[in-house]
C-alpha positions as CSV (number, residue, x, y, z in Angstrom):
1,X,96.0,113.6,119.9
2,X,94.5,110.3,121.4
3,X,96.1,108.6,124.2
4,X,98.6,107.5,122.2
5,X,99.5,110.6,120.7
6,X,98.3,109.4,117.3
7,X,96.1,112.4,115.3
8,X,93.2,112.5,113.1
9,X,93.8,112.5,109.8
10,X,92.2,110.1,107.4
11,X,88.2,109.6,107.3
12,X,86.5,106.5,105.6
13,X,83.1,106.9,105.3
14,X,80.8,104.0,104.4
15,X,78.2,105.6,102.1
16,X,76.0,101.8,101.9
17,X,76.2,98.3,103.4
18,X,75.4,96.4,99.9
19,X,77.7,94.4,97.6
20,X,77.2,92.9,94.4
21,X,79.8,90.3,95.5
22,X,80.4,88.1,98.2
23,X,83.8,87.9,98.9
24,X,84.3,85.0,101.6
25,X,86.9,87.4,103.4
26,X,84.4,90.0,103.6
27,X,80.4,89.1,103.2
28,X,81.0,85.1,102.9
29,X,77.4,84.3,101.4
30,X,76.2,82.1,104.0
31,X,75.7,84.7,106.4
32,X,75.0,87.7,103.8
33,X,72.5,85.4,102.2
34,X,69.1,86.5,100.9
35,X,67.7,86.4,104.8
36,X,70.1,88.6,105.7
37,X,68.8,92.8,106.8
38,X,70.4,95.3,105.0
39,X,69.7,98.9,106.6
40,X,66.7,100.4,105.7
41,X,66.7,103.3,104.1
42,X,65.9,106.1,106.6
43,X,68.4,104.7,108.5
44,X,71.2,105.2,106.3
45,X,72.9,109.3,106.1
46,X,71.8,111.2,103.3
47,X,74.4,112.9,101.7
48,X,73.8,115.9,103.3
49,X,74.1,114.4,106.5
50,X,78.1,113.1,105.2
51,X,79.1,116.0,104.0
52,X,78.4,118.0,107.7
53,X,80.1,115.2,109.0
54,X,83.0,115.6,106.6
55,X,83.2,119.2,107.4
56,X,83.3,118.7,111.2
57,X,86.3,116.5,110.7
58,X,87.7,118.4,108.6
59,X,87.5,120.7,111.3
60,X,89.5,118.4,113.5
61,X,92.1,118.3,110.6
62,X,91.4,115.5,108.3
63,X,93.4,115.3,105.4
64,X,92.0,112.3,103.0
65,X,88.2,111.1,103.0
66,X,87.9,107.8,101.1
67,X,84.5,106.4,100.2
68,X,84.1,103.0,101.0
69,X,81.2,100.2,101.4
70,X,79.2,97.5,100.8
71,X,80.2,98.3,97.1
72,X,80.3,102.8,96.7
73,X,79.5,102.6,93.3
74,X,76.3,100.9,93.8
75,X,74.9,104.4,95.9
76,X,72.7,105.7,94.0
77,X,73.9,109.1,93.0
78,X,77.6,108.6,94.1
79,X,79.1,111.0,91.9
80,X,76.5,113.7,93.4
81,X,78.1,113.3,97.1
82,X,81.4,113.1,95.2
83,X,80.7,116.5,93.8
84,X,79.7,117.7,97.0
85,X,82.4,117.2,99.4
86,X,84.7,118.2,96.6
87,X,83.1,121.6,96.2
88,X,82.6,121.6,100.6
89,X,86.3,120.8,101.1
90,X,88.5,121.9,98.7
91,X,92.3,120.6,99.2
92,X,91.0,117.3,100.9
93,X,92.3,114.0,99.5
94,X,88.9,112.2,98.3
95,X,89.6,108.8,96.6
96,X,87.1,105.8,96.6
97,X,87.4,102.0,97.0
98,X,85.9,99.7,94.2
99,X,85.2,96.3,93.3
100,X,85.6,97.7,90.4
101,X,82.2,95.7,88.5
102,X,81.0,99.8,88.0
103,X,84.0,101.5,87.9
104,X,84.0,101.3,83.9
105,X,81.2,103.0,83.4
106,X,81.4,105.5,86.1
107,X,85.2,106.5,85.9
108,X,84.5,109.7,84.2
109,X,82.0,111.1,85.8
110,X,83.9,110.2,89.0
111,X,86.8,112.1,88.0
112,X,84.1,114.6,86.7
113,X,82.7,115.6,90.1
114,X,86.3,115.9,91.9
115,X,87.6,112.4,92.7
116,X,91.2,112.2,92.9
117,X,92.1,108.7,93.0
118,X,90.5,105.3,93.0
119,X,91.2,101.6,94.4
120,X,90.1,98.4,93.2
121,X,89.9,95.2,94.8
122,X,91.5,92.2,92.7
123,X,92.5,89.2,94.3
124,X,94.0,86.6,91.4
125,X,94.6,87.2,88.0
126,X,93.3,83.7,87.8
127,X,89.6,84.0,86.5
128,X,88.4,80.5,88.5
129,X,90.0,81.8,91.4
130,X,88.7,85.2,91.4
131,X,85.4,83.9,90.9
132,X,85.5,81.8,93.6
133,X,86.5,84.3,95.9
134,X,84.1,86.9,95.0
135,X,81.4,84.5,94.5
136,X,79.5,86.4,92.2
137,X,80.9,85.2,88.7
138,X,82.5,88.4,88.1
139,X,85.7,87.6,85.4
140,X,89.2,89.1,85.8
141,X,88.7,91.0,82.6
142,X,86.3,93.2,83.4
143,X,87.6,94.6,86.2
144,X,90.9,95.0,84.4
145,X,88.9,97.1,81.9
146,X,88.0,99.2,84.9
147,X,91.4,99.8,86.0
148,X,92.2,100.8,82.0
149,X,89.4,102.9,82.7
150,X,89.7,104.6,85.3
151,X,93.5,105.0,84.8
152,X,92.9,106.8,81.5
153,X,90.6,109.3,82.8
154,X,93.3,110.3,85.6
155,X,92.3,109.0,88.5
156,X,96.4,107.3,88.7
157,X,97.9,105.6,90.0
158,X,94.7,103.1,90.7
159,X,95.9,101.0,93.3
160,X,95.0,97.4,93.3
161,X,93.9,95.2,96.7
162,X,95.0,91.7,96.9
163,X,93.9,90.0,99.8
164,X,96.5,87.2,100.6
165,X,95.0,84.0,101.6
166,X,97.1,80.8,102.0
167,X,95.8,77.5,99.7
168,X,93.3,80.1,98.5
169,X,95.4,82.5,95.8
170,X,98.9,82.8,97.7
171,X,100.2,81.4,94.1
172,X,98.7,83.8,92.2
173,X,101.0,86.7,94.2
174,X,103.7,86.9,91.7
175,X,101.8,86.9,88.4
176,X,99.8,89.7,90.0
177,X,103.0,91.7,90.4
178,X,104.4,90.5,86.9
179,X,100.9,91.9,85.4
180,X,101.1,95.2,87.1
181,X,104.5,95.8,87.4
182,X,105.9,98.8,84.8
183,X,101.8,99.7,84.5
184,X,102.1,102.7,86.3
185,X,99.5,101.5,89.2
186,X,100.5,99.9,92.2
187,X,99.5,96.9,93.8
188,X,99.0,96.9,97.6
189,X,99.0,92.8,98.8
190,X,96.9,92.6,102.6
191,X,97.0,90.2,104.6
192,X,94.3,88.5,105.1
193,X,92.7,89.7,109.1
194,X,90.2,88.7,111.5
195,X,87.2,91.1,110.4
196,X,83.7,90.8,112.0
197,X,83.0,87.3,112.8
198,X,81.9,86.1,109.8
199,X,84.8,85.2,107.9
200,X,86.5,82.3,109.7
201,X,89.6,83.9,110.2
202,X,93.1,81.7,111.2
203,X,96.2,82.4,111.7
204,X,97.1,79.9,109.7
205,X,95.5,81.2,106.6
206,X,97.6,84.5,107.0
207,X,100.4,84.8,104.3
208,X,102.8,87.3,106.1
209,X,103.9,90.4,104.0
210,X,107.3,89.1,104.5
211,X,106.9,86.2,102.5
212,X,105.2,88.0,99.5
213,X,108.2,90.4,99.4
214,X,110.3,87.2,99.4
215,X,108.5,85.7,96.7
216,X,108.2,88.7,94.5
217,X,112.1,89.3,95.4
218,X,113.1,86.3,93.7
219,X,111.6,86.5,90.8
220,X,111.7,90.8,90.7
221,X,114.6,91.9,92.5
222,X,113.0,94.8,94.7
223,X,114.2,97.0,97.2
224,X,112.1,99.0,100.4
225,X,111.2,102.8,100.2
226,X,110.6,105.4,102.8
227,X,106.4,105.9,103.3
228,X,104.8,108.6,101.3
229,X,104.1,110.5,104.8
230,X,103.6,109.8,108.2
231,X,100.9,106.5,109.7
232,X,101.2,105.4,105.8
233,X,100.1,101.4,106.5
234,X,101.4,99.8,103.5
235,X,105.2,99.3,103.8
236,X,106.5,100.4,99.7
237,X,108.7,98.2,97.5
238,X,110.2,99.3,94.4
239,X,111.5,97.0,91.7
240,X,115.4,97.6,91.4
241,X,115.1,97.9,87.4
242,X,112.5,101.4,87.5
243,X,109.6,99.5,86.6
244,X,107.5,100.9,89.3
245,X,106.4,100.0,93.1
246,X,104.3,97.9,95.3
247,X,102.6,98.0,98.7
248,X,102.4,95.4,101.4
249,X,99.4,95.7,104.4
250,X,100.9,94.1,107.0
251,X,98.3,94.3,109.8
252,X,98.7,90.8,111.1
253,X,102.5,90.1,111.1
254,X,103.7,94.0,111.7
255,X,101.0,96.1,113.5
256,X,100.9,99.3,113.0
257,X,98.6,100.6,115.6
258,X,101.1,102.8,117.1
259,X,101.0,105.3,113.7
260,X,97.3,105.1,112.9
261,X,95.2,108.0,112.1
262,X,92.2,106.6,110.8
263,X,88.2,106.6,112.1
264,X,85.7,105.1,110.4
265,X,81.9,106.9,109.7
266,X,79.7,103.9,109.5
267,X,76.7,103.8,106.9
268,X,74.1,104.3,109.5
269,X,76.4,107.2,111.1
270,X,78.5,105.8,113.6
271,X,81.7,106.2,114.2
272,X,84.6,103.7,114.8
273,X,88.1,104.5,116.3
274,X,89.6,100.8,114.7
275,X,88.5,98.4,111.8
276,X,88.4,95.8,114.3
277,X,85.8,97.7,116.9
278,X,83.1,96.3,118.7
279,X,81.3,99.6,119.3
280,X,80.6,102.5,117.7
281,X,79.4,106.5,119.0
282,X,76.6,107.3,117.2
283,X,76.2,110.9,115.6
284,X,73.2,110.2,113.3
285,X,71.3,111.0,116.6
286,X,73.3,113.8,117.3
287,X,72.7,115.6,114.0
288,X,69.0,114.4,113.8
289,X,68.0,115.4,117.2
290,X,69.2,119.1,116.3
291,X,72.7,119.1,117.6
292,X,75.0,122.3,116.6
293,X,77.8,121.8,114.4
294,X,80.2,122.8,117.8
295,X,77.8,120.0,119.7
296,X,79.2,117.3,117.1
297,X,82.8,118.9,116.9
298,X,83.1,118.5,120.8
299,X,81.8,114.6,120.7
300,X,84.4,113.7,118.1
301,X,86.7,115.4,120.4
302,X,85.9,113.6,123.3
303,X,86.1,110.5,121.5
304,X,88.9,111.0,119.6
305,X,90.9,112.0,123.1
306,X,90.5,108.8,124.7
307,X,91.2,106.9,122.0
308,X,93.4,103.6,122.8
309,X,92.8,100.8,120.5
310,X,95.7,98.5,119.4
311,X,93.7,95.7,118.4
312,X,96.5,94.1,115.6
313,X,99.2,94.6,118.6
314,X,97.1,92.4,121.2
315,X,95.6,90.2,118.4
316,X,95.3,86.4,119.8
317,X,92.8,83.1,118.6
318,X,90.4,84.5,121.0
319,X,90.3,87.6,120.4
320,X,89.3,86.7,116.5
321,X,86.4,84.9,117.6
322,X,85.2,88.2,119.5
323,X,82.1,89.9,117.8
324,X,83.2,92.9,115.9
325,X,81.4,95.1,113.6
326,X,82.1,93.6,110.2
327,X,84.1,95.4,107.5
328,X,81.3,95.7,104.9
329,X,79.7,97.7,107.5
330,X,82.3,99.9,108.1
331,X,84.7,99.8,105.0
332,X,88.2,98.8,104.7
């Protein structure tokens, strides 16, 4: 337990700081330009290096590893580490993030290698909109033929990301429910947050959850559900007439510090204690500078114990403008 008597049981592990997109939420393309330094490639774990890690934490009784980015998918060999951990830690919940542009042609070998579940980012059914916010010219349809995809090959129920930003695709929140509603997969609506500094994050931008349940509500009557389990962060809404469920990620408007029980394994090896960190503890020393397994176990433990962040709790206009490490470094 950490100071707040939260435990460790979800692991994200960035496995590459590279996109194919440039989602102006997340790597706005004026600062991840074609100046900008990617890590070089000694400096990024091999897979051999993540699954130790994933063992160790495992160790410290981690439940669900989800691979995140950058962009997973476009790791060379993804479905190799996939296969690994899967065969290293049998039982563990490994899903995987997506923006979905290789999911299609991936999907099965995913599933293949021991993936249990996949997410896909998809913020407007509206194919100017999405463009503009993934900046990359990639159309609504193909990553719906990804979610086809990877649905069929039984990596259910995909959930769906919409990040909620107001003027930007805040209309577009209804016909993203209407779409996916009765599909079987569930859309998760985020509100948009203050990651890294590159984003240009304001409060006024942020749609609360509270108003996409209202606007959903009056269109699809819905009613709330009790979490899956325990530190769950998106608060569940069903539609009244069967026809499945949504999510709502609330981080800015109902902070949910107090239940979280996530860290964050960076893709040069660090780790962070909150999505909104401005330091991180590196291990990718520790393991390359000949560190026992029971070195490594004791750091997380240490680490772990005097955990105390609450970020989204004490969030203010200054603190967004603090430099944190930003999400594509560090995943979702």
């Amino acid at each position: 337990m950490d100071t707040r008597n939260r435990d460790l049981r979800d692991l994200r592990i960035s496995v590459t700081d590279r996109c194919n997109f440039r989602c102006t939420y997340c790597m706005p393309r004026n600062v991840f330009n074609d100046k900008y330094q990617f890590l070089p490639h000694d400096e990024v774990l091999t897979f051999e290096e993540i699954v130790r890690l994933a063992k160790i934490f495992r160790g410290h009784g981690v439940e669900k590893i989800r691979l995140t980015g950058g962009e997973p998918l476009l790791r060379h060999g993804i479905e190799r580490l996939v296969e690994m951990l899967a065969r290293a830690l049998p039982g563990v919940d490994l899903t995987l993030t997506t923006n979905g542009s290789a999911l299609k042609a991936k999907a099965r070998a995913l599933k293949a290698a021991g993936l249990t579940r996949v997410t896909v980012s998809l913020d407007s059914m509206d194919d100017a909109t999405f463009k503009a916010m993934n900046d990359a010219d990639f159309p609504v349809a193909k990553v719906l033929e990804a979610i086809d995809m990877a649905a069929a090959e039984g990596l259910s129920p995909v959930k769906i990301n919409m990040v909620v930003k107001r003027g930007v695709n805040d209309r577009h929140v209804v016909d993203m429910a209407r779409y996916f509603k009765g599909s079987g997969n569930i859309v998760r609506f985020i509100e948009f947050m203050d990651v890294g500094a590159t984003n240009g994050w304001k409060m006024d931008d942020v749609i609360p959850g509270a108003e996409v349940v209202k606007r959903i509500h009056e269109v699809f009557p819905c009613e709330p559900v009790d979490p899956n389990y325990s530190g769950e962060v998106a608060r569940r809404w069903r539609y009244q007439d069967g026809a499945g469920e949504f999510g709502v990620i609330s981080s800015v408007t109902e902070a949910f510090c107090g239940a979280c029980t996530r860290v964050r394994l960076s893709t040069d090896g660090a780790i962070y204690t909150c999505l909104f960190a401005r330091k991180g503890y590196d291990l990718k020393s520790m393991m390359r500078t000949g560190k026992s397994d029971e070195e490594i176990h004791n750091a997380i433990a240490t680490i772990w114990l005097h955990r105390d962040d609450n970020y989204s709790e004490i969030r203010t206009a200054e603190t967004a403008k603090q430099q944190k490490v930003e999400m594509s470094f560090i995943g979702g």
